[in-house]
C-alpha positions as CSV (number, residue, x, y, z in Angstrom):
1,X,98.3,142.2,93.9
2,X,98.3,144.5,96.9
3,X,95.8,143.5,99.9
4,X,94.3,147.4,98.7
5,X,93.6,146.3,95.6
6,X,92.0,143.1,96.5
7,X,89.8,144.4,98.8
8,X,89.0,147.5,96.8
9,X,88.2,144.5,93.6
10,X,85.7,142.0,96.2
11,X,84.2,144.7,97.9
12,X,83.2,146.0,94.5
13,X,82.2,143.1,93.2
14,X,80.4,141.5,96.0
15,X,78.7,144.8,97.2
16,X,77.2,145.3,93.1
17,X,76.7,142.2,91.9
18,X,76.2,140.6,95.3
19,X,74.2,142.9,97.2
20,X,76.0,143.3,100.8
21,X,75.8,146.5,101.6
22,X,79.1,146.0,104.1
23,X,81.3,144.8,101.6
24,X,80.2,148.0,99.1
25,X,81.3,150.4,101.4
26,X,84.8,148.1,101.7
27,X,85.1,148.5,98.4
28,X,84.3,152.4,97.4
29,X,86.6,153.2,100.8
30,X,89.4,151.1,99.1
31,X,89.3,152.0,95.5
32,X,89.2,155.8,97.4
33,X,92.5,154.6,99.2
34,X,94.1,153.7,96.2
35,X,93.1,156.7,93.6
36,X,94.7,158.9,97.1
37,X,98.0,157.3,96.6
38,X,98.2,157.7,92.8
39,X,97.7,161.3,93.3
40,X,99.8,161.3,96.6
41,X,102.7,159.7,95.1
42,X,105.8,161.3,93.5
43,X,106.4,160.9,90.0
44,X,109.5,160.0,88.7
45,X,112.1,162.3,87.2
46,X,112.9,162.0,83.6
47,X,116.6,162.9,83.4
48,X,117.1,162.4,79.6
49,X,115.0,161.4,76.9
50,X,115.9,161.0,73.3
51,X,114.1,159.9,70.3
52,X,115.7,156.9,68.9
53,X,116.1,156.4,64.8
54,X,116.0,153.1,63.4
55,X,119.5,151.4,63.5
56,X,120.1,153.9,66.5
57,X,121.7,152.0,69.7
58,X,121.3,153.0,73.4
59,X,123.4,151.5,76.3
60,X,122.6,151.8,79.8
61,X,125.4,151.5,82.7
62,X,125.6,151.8,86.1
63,X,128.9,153.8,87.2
64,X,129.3,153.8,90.8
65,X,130.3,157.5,92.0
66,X,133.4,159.1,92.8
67,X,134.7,159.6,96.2
């Protein structure tokens, strides 16, 4: 668990349930740190996708490239 999400998780849950006003803002500025970075980040590219029948196989390798 990142140190983001554990603050964003106490600060919630001591500034609600618990009342400190200090650790609420902690956790509304953390959870607002991580929703950022989900919308921030770059998504991965899909470079095939294929829908897979029953008995179908799939193998994955790794080729290394060519000089």
């Amino acid at each position: 668990m990142s140190i983001v999400s554990k603050l964003a998780r106490t600060g919630l849950r001591k500034g609600m349930l618990g009342g400190s006003r200090g650790w609420l803002y902690v956790g509304v500025a953390a959870t607002s740190v991580r929703i950022a970075g989900r919308f921030l980040s770059d998504k991965p590219e899909t470079i095939f996708e294929t829908e897979l029948r029953p008995g179908d196989t799939i193998e994955v390798r790794a080729v290394p490239p060519q000089p």
